[in-house]
N, C-alpha and C positions, 0 to 999 in steps of 0.2 A: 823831563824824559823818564824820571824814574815812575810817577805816576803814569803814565800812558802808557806804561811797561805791564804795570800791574793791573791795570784795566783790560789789557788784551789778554793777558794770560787769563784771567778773571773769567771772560768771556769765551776764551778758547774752552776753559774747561765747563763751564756751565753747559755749554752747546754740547760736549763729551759726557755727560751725565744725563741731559736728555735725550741722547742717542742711545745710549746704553737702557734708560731708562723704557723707552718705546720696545726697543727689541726683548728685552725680557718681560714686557706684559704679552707681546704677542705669544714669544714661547710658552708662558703659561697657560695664555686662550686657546692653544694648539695640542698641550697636554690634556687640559681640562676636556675639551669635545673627544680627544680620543680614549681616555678613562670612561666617559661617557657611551662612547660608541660602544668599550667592550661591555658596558654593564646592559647595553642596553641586547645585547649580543648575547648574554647570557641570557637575560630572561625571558628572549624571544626560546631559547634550549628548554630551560624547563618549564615553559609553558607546552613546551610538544611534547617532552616526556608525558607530562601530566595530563595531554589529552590520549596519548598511549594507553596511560593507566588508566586511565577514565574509559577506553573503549575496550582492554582486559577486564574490569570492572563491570561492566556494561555487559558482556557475553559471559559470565562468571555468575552474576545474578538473572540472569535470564535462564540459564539450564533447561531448557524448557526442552531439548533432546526430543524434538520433532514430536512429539506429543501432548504439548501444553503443558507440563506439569511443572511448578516452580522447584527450586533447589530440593524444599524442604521436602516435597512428596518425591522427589528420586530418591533420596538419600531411605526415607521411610521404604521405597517400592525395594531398593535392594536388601533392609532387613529382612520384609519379610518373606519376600521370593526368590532371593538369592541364593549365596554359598555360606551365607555366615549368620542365621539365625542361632540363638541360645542353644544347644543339646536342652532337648526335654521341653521346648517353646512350645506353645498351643498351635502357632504358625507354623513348624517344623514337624508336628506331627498332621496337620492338614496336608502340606503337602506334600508329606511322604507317603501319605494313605492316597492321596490321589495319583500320584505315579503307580504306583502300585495295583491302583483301579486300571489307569490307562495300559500298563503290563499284564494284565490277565491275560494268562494264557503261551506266555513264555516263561520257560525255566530258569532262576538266577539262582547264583550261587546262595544260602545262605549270608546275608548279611551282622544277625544280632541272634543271642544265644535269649532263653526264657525269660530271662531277668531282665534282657533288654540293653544286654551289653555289646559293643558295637565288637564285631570280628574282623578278624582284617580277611583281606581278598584272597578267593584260593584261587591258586595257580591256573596261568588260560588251560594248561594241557589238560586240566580235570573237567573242564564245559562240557567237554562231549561228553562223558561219562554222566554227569550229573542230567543233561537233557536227552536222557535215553526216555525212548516214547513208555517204556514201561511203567514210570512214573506217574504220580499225578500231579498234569502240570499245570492245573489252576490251583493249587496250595501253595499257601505262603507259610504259615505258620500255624500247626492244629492247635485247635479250643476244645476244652474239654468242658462237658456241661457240671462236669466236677470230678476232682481227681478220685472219686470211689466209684469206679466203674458200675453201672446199671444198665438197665434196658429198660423200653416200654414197649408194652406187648399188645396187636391189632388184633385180626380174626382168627380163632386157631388154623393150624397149619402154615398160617406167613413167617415171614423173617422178620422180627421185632427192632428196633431203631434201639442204637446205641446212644451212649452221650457223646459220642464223636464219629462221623462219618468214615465209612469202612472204606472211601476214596483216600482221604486223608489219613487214614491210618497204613495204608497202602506205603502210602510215600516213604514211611517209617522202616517198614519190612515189619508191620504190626497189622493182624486179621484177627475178626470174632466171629466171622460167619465168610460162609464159602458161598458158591455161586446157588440161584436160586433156581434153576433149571431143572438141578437134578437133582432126583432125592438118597441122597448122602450126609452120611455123619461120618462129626471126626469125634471121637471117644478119647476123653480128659480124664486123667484122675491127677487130684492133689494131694500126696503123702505127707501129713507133716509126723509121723510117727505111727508106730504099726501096734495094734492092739486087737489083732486077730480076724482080720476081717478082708486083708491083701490077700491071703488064701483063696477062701471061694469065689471071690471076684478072679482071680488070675484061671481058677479051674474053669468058672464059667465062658472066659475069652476064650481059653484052649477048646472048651467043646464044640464052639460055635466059629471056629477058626478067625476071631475076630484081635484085632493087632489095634493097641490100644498106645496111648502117651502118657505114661507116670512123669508128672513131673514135681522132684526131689528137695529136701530139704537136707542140710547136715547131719539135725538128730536122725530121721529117716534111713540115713547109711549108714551113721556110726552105728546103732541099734537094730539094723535087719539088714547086714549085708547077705544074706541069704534069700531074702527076695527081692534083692535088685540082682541078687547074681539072675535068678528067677526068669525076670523080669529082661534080660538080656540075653540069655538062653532061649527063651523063647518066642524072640523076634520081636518083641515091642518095645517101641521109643522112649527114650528117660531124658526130658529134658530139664531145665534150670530153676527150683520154686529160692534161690539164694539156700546160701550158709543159715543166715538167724531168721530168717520171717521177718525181717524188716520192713516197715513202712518207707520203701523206696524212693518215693516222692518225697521227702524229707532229707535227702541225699542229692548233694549238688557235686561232692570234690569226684572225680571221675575215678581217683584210686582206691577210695573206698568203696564204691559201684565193684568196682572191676575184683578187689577184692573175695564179695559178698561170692562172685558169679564164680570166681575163678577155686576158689576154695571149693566146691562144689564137682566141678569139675577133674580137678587133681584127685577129691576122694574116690566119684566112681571110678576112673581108670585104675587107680590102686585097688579096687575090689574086683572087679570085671577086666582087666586089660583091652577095653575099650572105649573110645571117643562118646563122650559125653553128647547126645543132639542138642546143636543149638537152638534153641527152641527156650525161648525164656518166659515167665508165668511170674508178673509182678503180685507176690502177696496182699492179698485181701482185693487184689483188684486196685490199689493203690498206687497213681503214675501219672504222670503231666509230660508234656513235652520233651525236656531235656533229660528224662529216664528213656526213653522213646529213641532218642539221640546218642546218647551214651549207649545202649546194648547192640544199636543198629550196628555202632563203629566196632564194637567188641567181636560184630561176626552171626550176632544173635538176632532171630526175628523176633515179636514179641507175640503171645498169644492171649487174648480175652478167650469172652465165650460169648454164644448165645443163647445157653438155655442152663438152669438149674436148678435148684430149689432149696431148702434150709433140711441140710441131710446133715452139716459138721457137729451140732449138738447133739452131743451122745448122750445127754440126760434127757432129752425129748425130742429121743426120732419119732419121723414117719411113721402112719402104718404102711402098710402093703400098697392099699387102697388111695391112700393119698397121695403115694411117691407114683405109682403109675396112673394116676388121672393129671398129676404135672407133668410127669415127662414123656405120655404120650398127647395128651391133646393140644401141646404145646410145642410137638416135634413140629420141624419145618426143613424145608432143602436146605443143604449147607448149612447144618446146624452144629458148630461147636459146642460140642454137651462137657459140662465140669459135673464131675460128682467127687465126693472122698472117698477115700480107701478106708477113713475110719469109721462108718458109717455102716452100726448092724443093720439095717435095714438093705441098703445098698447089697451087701454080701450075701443078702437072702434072696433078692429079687431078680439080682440080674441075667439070672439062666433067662427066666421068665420075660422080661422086660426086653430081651435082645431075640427073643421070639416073636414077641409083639411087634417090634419095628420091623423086625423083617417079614412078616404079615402083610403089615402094612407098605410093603414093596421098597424100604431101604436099604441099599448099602453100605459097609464102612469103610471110611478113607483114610488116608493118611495124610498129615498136615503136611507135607512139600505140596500137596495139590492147590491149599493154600495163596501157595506162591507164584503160581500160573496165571499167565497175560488174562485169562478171562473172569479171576477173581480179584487182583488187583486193580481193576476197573467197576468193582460194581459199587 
């Protein structure tokens, strides 16, 4: 009995081992496919992301932005036609010059001073002021054919061509010649110092009741305030030639500018107790744009000329003969005439010489005529 004992039990449990043994392979086979199922579950996820990316991708390298062009040629179109080309790009100033083509003919504000330095925006409430029709509104910025004023001269009696157009100089509140319709002069003189010759030039305006424009230099007043008293006394204009005779073009800081003009000013009212004409007369003829700029804001117009001749060397004037075959067959309407005050020959001639033009059926004007809608436009 005791073996038949141990036999069954034997048996019971062998059978107990392969039951036990069956059910945990199955669990295993049942873990295993579901481990599998989730891996298989992932990689079906990141195969969709990555066809995702692959179709961001896909529309990324296309950019073709409705006009064929790959990536690379938008990214290049927006250099060079966009908002953010280089300051100073060859591309940047094409297309600034073509806006500016396409703008012709409307007034903008000033953007960039001579030098080409960018300014910022003036206030909207000053537009209207700036696009007043009396302007000239196809200017953008004047050229000068060189900063030493000249003329070139046609057929006697016309109006000779400046090296900057008298439309353009308009814009400035700067004229060298008046309108050409009517035969009118405006009468200049430049003082830079008095050595005896401001006399019979001043007697000859008196006789011939003609009202002329000195315009002044420092030494000029310091050393003859007696004929600018003169000179103010008897009704003619005294405007601004500076303090030193400076090369003015060579003057960019604005308070040195303002300086030169203002010292000028302060001295005649201290000799005359009255207002200096604003009327400014850049020495030598010497001036660019932003001298132009600078006197306009000071309040001052600028004045060239159109006619004169080599009268300042006083060791080899004129004769008689020579001074009145330049400045009469060379008279024209609207003629801004310069002559010096220091010039013997000028003091001799001009009883004479202001007979001859008005012969020849001119009048004298005054430079505010100048400033008139009919000469700012010619």
């Amino acid at each position: 009995m005791g073996r038949k004992k141990k036999r069954i039990v034997i048996s019971v449990l062998f059978l107990f081992w392969t039951v036990c043994l069956a059910g945990c392979r199955e669990s295993s086979e049942q873990n295993l496919q579901q481990a599998e199922g989730e891996v298989l579950e992932s990689g079906n996820q990141a195969a969709e992301i990555q066809d995702d990316e692959g179709a961001k991708d896909e529309v990324g390298n296309g950019l073709e932005a409705e006009d064929g062009m790959p990536e690379e040629a938008v990214q290049k179109e927006v250099g060079e036609n966009g908002n953010s080309p280089e300051p100073g790009d060859d591309a940047s100033k094409e297309t600034t010059q073509e806006a500016e083509d396409e703008m012709e003919g409307k007034t903008l504000p000033e953007r960039r001073d001579a030098s080409g330095r960018e300014l910022a925006m003036e206030p909207e409430d000053d537009l209207e002021e700036k696009a007043s029709p009396e302007r000239n509104e196809t200017a953008k910025e004047i050229v000068f054919a060189s900063e030493d004023w000249g003329l070139s001269f046609g057929e006697p009696g016309t109006q000779p061509a400046g090296n900057a157009a008298a439309a353009d100089l308009a814009w400035y509140n700067a004229y060298f010649v008046g309108e050409d319709s009517e035969k009118v002069i405006y009468l200049t003189f430049d003082c830079g110092y008095e050595n005896g010759n401001t006399e019979p030039i001043l007697d000859a305006l008196k006789k011939h009741g003609v009202t002329a424009t000195f315009f002044v230099v420092g030494h000029f007043l310091e050393t003859a305030p007696d004929m600018v008293k003169r000179m103010a006394e008897e009704g003619h204009m005294v405007g601004n030639h500076t303090y030193h005779h400076l090369d003015m073009s060579a003057i960019s800081d604005k308070s040195v500018f303002q300086k030169e003009m203002d010292d000028v000013a302060e001295l005649f009212y201290a000799i005359t107790g009255k207002e200096l004409s604003h009327y400014y007369r850049p020495p030598q003829g010497k001036c660019n744009a932003e001298n132009l700029r600078m006197a306009k804001e000071l309040g001052y117009s600028t004045i060239f000329w159109s006619l004169a001749y080599v009268d300042w060397d006083t060791d080899k004037q004129p004769s008689h003969e020579e001074a009145f075959d330049k400045l009469t067959t060379r008279i024209h309407p609207g003629a801004v005439v310069l002559l010096h005050n220091t010039s013997q020959t000028n003091g001799e001639i001009l009883d004479e010489l202001l007979t001859k033009w008005e012969k020849m059926g001119y009048r004298f004007g005054l430079l505010p005529e100048l400033e008139e809608p009919a000469n700012r436009s010619n």
